[in-house]
C-alpha positions as a Markdown table, in Angstrom:
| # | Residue | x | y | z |
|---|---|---|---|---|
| 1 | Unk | -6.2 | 36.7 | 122.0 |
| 2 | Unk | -7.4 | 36.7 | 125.7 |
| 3 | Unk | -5.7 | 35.9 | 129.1 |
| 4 | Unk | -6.6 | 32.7 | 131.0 |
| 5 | Unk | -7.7 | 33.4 | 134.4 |
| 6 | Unk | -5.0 | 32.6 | 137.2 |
| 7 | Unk | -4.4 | 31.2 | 140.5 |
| 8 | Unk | -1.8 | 31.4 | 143.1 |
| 9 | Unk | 1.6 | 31.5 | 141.5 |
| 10 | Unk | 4.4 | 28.3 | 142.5 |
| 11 | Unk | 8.1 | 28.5 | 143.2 |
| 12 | Unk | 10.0 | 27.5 | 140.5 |
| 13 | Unk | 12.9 | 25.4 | 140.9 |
| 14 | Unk | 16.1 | 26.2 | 139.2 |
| 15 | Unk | 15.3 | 25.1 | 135.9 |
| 16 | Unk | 18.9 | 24.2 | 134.5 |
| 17 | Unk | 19.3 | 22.0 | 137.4 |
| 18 | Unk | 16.0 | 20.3 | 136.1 |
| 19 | Unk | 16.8 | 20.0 | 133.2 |
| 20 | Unk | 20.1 | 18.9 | 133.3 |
| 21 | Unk | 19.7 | 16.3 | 135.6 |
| 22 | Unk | 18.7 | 13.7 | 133.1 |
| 23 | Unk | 19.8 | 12.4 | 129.8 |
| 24 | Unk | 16.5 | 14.2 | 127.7 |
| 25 | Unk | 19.2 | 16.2 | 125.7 |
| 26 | Unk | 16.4 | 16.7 | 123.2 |
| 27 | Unk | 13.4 | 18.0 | 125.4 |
| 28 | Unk | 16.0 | 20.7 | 126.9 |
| 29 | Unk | 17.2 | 21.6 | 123.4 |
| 30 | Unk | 13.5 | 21.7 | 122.7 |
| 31 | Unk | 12.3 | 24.1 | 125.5 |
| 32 | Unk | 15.2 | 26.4 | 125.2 |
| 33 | Unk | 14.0 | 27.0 | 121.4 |
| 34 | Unk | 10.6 | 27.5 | 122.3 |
| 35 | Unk | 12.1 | 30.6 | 124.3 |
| 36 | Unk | 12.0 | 32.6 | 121.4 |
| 37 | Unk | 8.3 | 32.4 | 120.8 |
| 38 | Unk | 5.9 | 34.8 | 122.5 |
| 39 | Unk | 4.6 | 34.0 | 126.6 |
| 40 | Unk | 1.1 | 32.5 | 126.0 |
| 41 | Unk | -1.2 | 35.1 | 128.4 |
| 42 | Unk | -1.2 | 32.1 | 130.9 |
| 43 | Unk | 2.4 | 32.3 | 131.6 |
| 44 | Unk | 3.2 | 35.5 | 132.0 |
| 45 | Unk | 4.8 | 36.1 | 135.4 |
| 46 | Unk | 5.7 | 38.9 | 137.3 |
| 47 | Unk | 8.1 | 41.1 | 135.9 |
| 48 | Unk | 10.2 | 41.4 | 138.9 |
| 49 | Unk | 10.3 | 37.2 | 139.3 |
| 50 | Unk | 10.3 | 36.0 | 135.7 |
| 51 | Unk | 10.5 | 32.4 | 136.7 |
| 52 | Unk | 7.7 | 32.2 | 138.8 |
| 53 | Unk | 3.9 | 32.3 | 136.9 |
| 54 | Unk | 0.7 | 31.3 | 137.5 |
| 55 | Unk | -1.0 | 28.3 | 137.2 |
| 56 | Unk | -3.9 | 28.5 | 134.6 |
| 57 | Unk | -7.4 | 26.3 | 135.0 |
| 58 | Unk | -6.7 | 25.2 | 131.2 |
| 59 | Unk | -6.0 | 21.9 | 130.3 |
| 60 | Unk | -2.0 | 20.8 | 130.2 |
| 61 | Unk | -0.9 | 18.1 | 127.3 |
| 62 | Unk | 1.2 | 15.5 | 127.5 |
| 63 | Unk | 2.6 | 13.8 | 124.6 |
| 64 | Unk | 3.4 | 9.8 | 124.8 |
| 65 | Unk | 3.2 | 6.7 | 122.8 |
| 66 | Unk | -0.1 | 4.8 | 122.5 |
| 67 | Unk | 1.2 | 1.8 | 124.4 |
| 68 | Unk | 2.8 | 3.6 | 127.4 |
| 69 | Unk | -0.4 | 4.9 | 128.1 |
| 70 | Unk | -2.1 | 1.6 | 127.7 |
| 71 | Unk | 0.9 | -0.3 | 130.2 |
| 72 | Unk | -0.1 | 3.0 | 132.9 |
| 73 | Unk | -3.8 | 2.4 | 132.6 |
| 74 | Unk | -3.1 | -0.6 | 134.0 |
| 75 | Unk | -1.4 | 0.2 | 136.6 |
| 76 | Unk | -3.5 | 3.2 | 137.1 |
| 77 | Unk | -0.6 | 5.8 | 136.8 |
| 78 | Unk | 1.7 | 6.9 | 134.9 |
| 79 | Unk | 5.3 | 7.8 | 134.9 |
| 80 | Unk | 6.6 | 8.7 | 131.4 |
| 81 | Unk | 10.3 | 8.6 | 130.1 |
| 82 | Unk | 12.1 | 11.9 | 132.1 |
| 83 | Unk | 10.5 | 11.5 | 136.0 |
| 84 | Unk | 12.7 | 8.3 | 136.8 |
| 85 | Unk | 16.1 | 10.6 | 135.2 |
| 86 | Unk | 14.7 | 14.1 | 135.6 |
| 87 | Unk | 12.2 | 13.9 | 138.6 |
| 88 | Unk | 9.2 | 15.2 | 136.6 |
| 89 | Unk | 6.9 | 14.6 | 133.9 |
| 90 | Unk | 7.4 | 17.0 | 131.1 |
| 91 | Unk | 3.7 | 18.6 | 130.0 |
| 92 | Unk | 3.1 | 21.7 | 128.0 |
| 93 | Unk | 0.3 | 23.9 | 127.7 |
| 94 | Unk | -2.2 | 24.3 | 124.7 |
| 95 | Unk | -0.5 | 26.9 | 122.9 |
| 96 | Unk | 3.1 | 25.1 | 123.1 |
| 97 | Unk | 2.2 | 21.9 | 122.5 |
| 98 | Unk | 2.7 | 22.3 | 118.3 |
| 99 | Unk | 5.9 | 23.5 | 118.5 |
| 100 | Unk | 7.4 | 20.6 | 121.1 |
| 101 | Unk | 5.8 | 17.5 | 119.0 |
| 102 | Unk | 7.6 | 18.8 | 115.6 |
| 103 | Unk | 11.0 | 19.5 | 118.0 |
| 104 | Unk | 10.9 | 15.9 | 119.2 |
| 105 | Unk | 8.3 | 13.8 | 118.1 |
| 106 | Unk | 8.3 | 14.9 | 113.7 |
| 107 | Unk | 7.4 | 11.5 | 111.9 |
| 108 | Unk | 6.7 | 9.5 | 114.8 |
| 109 | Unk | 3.4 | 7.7 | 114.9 |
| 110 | Unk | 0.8 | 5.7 | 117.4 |
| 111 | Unk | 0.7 | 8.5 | 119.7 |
| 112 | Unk | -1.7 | 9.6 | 122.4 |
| 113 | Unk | -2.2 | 13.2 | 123.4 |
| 114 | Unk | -3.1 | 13.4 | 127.3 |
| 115 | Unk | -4.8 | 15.9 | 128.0 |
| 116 | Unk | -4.3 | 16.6 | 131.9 |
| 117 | Unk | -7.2 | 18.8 | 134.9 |
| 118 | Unk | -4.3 | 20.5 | 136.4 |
| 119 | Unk | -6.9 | 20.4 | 139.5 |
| 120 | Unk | -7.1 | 16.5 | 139.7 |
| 121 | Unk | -2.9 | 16.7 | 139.5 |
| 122 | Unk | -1.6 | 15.3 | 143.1 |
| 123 | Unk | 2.3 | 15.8 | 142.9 |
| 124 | Unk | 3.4 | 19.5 | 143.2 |
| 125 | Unk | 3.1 | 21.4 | 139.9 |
| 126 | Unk | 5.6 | 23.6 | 138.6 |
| 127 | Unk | 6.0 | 26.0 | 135.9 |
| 128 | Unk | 10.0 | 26.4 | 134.8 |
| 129 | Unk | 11.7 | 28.0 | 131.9 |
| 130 | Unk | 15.1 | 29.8 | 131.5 |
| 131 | Unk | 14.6 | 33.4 | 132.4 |
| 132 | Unk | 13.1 | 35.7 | 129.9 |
| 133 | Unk | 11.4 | 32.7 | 128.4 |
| 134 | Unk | 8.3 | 30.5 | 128.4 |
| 135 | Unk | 7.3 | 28.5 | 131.1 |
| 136 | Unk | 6.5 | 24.8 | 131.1 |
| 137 | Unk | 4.3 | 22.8 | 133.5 |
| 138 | Unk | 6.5 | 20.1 | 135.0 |
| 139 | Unk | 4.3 | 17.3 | 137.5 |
| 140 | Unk | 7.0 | 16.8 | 139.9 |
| 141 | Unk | 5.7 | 12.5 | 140.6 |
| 142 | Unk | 3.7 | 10.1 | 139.3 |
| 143 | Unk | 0.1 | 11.1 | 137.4 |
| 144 | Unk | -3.0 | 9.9 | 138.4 |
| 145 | Unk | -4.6 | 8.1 | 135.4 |
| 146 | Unk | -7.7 | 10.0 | 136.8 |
| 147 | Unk | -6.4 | 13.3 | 136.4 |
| 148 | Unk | -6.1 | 12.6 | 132.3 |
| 149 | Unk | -9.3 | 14.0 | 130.8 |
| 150 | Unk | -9.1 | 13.5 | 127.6 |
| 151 | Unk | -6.9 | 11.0 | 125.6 |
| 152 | Unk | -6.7 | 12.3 | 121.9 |
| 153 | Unk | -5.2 | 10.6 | 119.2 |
| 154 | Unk | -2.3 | 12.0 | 117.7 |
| 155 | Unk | -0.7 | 11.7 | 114.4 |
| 156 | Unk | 0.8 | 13.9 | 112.0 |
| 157 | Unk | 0.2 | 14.6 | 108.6 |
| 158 | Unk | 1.9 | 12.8 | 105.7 |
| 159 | Unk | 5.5 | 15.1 | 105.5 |
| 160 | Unk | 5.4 | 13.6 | 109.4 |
| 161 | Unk | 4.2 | 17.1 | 110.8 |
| 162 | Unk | 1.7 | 17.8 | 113.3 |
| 163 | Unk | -0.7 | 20.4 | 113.0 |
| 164 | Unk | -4.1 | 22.3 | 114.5 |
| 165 | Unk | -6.9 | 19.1 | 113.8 |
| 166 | Unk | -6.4 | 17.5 | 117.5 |
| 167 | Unk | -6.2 | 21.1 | 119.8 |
| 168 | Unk | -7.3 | 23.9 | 118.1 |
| 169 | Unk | -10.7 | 23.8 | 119.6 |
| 170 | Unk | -8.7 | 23.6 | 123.3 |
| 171 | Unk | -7.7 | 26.9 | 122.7 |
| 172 | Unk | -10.2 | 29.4 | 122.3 |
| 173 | Unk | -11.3 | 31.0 | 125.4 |
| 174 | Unk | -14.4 | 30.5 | 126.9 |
| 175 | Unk | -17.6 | 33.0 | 127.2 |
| 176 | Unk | -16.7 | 33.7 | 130.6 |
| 177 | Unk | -13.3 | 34.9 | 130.2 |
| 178 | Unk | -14.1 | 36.9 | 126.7 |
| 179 | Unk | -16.8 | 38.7 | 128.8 |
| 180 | Unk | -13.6 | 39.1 | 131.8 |
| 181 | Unk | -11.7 | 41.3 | 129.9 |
| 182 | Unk | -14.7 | 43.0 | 127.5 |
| 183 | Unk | -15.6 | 46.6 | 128.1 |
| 184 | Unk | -19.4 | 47.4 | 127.1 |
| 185 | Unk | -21.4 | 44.8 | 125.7 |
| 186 | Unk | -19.8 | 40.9 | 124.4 |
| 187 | Unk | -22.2 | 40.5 | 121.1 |
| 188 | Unk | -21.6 | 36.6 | 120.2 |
| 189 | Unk | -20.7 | 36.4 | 115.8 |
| 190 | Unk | -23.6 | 35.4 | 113.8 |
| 191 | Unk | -21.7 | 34.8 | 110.8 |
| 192 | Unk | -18.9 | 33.2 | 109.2 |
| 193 | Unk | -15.3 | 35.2 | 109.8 |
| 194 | Unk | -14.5 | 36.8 | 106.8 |
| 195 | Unk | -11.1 | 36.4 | 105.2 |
| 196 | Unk | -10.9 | 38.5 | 101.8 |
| 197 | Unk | -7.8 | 39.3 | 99.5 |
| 198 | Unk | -5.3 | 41.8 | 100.0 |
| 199 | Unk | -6.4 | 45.1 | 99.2 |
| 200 | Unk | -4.1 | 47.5 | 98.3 |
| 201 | Unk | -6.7 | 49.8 | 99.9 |
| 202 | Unk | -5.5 | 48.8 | 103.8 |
| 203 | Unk | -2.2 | 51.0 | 104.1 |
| 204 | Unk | -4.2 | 53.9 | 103.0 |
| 205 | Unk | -6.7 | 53.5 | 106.0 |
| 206 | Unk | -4.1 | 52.7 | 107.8 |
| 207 | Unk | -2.4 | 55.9 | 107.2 |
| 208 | Unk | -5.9 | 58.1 | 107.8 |
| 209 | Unk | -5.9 | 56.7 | 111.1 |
| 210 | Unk | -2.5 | 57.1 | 112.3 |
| 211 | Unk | -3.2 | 61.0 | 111.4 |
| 212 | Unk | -6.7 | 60.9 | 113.3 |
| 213 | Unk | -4.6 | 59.6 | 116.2 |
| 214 | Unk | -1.6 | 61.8 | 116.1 |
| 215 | Unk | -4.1 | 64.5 | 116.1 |
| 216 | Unk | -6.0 | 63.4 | 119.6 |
| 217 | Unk | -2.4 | 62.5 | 121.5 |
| 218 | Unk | 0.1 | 64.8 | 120.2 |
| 219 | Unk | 3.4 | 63.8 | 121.6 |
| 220 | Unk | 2.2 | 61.1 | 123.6 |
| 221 | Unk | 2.5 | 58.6 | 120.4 |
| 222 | Unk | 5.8 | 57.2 | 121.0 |
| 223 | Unk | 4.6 | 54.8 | 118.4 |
| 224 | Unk | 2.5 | 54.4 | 115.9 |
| 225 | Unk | 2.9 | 50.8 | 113.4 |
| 226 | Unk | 0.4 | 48.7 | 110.9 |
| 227 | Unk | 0.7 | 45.5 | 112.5 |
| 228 | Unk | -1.6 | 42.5 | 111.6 |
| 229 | Unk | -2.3 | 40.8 | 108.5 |
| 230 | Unk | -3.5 | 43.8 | 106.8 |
| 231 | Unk | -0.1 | 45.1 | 106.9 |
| 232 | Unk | 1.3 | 42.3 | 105.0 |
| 233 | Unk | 1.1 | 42.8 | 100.9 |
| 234 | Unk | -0.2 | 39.7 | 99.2 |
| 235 | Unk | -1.9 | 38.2 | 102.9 |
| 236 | Unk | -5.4 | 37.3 | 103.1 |
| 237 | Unk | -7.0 | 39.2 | 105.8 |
| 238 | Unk | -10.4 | 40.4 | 107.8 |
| 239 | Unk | -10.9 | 43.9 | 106.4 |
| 240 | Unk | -9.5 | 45.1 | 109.9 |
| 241 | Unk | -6.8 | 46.8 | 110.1 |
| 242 | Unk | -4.5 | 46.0 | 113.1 |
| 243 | Unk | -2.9 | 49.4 | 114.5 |
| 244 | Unk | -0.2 | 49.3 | 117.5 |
| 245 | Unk | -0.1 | 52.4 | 119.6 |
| 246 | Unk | 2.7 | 53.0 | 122.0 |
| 247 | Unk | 2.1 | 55.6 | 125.3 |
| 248 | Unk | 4.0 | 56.4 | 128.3 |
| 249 | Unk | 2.0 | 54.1 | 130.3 |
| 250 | Unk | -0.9 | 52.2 | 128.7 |
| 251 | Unk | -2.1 | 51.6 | 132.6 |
| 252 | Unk | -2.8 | 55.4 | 132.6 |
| 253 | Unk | -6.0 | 55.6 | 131.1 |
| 254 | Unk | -6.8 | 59.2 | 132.5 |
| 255 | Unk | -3.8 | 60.0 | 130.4 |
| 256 | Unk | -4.7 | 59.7 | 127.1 |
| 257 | Unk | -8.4 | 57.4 | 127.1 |
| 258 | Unk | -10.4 | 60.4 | 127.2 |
| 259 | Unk | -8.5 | 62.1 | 124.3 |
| 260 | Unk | -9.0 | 59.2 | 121.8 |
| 261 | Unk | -12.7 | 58.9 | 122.9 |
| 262 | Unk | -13.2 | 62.7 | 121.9 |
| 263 | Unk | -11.6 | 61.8 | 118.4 |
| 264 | Unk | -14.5 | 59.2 | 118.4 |
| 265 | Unk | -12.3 | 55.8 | 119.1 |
| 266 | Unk | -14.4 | 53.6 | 121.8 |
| 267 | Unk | -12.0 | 51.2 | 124.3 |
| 268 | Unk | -13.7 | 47.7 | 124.2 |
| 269 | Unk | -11.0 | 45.7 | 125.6 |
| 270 | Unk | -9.0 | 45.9 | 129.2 |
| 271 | Unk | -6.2 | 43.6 | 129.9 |
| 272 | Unk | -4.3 | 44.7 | 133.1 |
| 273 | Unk | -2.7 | 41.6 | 133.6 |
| 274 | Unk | -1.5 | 41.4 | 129.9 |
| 275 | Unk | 0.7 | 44.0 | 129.7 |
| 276 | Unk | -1.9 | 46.6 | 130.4 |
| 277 | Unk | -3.1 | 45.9 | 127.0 |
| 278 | Unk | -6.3 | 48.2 | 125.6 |
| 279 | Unk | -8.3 | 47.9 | 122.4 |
| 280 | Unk | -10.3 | 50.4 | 120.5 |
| 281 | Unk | -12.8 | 50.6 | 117.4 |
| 282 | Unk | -12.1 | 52.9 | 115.3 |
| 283 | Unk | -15.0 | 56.2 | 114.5 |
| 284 | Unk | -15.7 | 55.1 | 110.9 |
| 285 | Unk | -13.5 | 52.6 | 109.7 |
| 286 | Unk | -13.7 | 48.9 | 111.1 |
| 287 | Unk | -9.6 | 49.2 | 113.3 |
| 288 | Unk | -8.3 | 47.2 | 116.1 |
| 289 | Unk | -6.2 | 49.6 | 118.0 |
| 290 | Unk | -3.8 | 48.0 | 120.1 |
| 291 | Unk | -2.2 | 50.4 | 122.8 |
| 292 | Unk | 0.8 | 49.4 | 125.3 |
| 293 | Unk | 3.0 | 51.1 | 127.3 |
| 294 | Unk | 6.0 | 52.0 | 125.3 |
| 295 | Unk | 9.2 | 49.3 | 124.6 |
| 296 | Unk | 6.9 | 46.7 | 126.0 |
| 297 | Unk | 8.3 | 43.2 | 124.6 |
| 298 | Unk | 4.7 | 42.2 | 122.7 |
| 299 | Unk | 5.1 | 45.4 | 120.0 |
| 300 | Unk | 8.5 | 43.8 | 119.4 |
| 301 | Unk | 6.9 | 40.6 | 119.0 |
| 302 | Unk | 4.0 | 41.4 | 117.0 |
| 303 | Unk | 6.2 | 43.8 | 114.5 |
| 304 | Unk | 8.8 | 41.1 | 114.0 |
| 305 | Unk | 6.0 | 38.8 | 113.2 |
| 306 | Unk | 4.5 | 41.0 | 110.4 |
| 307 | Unk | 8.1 | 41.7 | 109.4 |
| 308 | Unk | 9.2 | 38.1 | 108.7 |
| 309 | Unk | 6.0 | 37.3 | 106.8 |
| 310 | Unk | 6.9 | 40.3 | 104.4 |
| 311 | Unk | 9.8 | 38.8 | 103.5 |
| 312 | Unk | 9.0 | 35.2 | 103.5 |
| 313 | Unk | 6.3 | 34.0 | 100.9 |
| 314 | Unk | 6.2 | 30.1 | 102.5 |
| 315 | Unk | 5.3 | 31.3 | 105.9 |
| 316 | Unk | 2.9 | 33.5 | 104.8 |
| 317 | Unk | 1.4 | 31.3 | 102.5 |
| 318 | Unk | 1.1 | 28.7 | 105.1 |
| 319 | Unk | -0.7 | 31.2 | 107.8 |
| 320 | Unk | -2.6 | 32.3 | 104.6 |
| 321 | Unk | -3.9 | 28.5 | 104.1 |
| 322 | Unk | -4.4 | 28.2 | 107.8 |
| 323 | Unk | -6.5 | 31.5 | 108.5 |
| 324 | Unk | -8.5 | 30.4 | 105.1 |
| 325 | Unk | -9.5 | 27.1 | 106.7 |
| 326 | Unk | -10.5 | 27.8 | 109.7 |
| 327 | Unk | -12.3 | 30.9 | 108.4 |
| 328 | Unk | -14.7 | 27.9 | 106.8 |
| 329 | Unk | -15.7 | 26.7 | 110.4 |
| 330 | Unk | -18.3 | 28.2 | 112.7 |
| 331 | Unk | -17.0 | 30.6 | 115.7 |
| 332 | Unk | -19.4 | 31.8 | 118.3 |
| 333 | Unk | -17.1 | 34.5 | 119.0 |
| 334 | Unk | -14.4 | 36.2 | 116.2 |
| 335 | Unk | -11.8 | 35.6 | 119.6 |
| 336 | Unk | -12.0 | 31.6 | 119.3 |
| 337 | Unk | -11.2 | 31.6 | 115.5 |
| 338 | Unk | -8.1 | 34.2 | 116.5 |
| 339 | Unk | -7.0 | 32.1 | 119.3 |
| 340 | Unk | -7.0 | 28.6 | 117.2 |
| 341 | Unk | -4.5 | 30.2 | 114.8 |
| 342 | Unk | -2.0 | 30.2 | 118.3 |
| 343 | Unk | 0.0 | 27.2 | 117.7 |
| 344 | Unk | 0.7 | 28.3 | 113.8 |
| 345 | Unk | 1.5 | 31.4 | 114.9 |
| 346 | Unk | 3.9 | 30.2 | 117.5 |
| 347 | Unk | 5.5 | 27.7 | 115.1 |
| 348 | Unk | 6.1 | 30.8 | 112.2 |
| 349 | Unk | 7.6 | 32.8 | 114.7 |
| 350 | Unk | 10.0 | 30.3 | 115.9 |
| 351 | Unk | 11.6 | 31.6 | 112.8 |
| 352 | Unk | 10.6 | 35.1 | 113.2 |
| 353 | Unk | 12.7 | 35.7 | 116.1 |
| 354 | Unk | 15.6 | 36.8 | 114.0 |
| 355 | Unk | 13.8 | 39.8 | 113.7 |
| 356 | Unk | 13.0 | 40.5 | 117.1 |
| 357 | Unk | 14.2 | 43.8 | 117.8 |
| 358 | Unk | 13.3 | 46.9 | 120.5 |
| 359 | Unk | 10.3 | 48.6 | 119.9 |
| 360 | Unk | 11.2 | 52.0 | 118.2 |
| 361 | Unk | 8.6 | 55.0 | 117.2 |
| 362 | Unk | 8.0 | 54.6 | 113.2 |
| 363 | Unk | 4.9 | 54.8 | 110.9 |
| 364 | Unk | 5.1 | 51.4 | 109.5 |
């Protein structure tokens, strides 16, 4: 998955005293259990100032009934429930959005799903969250009917569950920022994605490449895991296999880039505002290698994720069933299909978080 481009960050204002100045027990209850799930890239502040991020150019979602909207068309804006008791409009971005309409809105029907230019938005936007946790845009007055895009129907399915149909497509990121954070050549994906059965095949090549790799670093591995699908016995995958790398400092390229290239591994991806995230192919076996800077939170993350679907044959059944359908739709790049599986991911690791544990140096 790729960052979002950024613009100035925004003071935050102290986000219990938002959120507790209202009667919207259920939205609090809501966000603070969305602070287990993983920082979409678009949130993630400065370390130093965790409650202070930056503003992304995507789209933010609002979720309201059908006739609320219809009364503020009318008037030509609109307030919602929370900014006459809270003093904003609650909003969440693309990749949270899933997770908040099953907290608070499971069964309901005749919605609407605004979908809101954060650059047409008049009253002061703010991103808040408890600390350590994901941020959510608040519009701190009323919003410009104008400003809403998009209105998208929104209804669950027949359990009274919403799902991917209405926003996937709102996820994936665009040519422009795929080519951002790509090093060499971006070569757009003529085919359908391929999602095959488990192999029993992947640990092995898994294994061959964790030697390769101890081989070219040495003692700069500080960790060395199978992460991804491929590392889940029974999962549907792409024959990729996922590796996380963990070095001193990931930022350091000098430190251990030219090493891997000598070993034949190629870096094709640069993310220095995503936890200095890097990416290389693999010499002769088709790899994702994932390299951070050691105890960074997203090995934690993406280990606990792979752990919990292990152990859990209904979770990974139901990412199974989602990665098989949208493997059936056309992708321009292999990115977009992996970013429209963002808010089933999020929702599964809601429960993964139990897991969540510091990153320590194992062979998966």
């Amino acid at each position: 998955m790729l960052p979002m481009k950024r613009k100035a960050a925004l003071p935050a204002k102290n986000p219990k005293q938002a959120r507790r100045n209202g009667e919207d027990s259920a939205r609090f209850n809501a966000e603070m259990a969305m602070s287990i799930l993983p920082m979409p890239r678009d949130q993630v502040g400065h370390q130093d100032s965790p409650e202070v991020a930056r503003r992304p150019v995507e789209p933010i979602l609002h979720i309201t009934s059908r006739k609320q909207w219809e009364e503020a068309t009318k008037m030509g804006s609109y307030e919602g429930d929370s900014l006459a008791t809270e003093g904003f409009i609650h909003c969440s971005a693309v990749t949270q959005v899933i997770q908040v309409a099953n907290a608070l809105f499971k069964g309901k029907r005749d919605l609407v799903l605004l979908v809101i230019d954060p650059s047409k938005v008049r009253p002061e936007t703010r991103w808040e969250g408890q600390e350590g946790g994901p941020l959510f845009p608040h519009i701190y007055g009323q919003l410009d009917c104008g400003a809403v895009s998009e209105v998208l129907p929104f209804e669950p399915d027949d359990q009274g569950v919403f799902g991917l149909a209405e926003i996937d497509a709102r996820v994936g990121r665009t040519e422009e920022e795929i080519r951002a954070y790509t090093v060499g050549q971006v070569v757009p994906y003529a085919v359908k994605v391929e999602v095959v059965d488990y192999d029993a095949a992947w640990p092995g090549l898994f294994g061959r490449e964790a030697d390769r790799i101890r081989r070219a670093l040495g003692e700069r591995v500080l960790l060395l895991e199978h992460a991804g699908s491929t590392s889940v016995p029974g999962l549907p995958a792409k024959p990729i296999i996922d590796i996380v790398l963990a070095v001193p400092d990931s930022a350091d390229e000098a430190a251990y880039v030219p090493d891997l290239e000598r070993h034949g591994y190629v870096l094709r991806i640069r993310e220095p505002d995503w936890f200095q995230h890097r990416v290389f192919k693999g010499p002769d076996t088709n790899i994702n290698l994932h390299v951070f800077t050691h105890g960074c939170a997203e090995i934690e993350r993406m280990l606990a994720f792979r752990d919990w679907l292990r152990a859990n044959p209904a979770d990974r059944e139901r990412y199974a069933a989602a990665k098989r359908a949208l493997a059936k739709r056309d992708w321009k790049y292999v990115q977009n299909y992996a970013d429209a599986k963002t808010p089933v991911v999020a929702d599964i690791m809601s429960r993964a978080s139990s897991l969540l544990r510091p990153a320590q140096p194992g062979k998966g």
